[in-house]
C-alpha positions in Angstrom: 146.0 79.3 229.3 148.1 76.7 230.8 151.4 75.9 228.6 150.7 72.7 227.7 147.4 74.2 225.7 149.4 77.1 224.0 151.4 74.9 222.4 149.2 72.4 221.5 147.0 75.4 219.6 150.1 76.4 217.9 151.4 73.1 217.0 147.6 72.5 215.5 147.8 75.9 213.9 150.7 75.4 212.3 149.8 71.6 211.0 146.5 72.6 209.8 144.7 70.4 212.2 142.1 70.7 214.7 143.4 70.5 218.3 141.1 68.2 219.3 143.4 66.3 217.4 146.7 67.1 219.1 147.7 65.6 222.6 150.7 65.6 224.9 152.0 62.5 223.7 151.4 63.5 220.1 154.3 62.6 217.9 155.3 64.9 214.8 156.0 63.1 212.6 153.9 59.7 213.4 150.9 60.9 214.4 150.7 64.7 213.0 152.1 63.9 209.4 154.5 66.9 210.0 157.8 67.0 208.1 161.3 68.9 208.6 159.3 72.3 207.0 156.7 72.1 209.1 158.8 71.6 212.3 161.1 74.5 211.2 158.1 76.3 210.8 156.7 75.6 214.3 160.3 75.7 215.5 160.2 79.4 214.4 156.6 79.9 215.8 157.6 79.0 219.4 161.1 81.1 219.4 159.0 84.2 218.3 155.8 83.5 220.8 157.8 82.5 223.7 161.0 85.1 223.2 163.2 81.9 223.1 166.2 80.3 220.8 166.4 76.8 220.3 169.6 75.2 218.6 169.5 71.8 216.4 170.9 70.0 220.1 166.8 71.0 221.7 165.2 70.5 218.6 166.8 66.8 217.6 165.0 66.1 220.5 161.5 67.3 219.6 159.6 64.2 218.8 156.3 64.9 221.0 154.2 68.0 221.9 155.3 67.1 225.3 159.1 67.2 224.4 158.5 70.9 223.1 156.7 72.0 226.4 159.8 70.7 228.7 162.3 72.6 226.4 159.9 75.7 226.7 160.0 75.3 230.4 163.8 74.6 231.0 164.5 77.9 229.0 162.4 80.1 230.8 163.6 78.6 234.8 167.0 79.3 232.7 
């Protein structure tokens, strides 16, 4: 499964949604109702899935679905 999908099924996972419902350009808080819980939570999710640690700097930035998949990616080409 490509990135972009894995994230997108967590993301609708965590949010209780279906992921029909959750795009690339999806934004948190304007389009998925999520608040600062929720994004902890998901925060938490993808640091345990993808073996990675993201400080408040990486996640002040988090505002789409796509904005989480090019943090994932810089982390892992290090």
């Amino acid at each position: 499964m490509a990135l972009i999908d894995e994230v997108k099924s967590l993301v609708a996972e965590k949010l209780g949604l279906d992921a029909s419902a959750v795009s690339p350009e999806s934004s948190f808080v304007d389009d998925l109702n999520a608040d600062s819980l929720d994004l902890a939570d998901l925060v938490m999710a993808l640091e345990d899935k993808y073996g990675l640690t993201f400080g408040d700097a990486d996640t002040d930035k988090f505002k789409t679905v796509s904005d989480v998949v090019s943090a994932i990616e810089a982390k892992q080409q290090g």
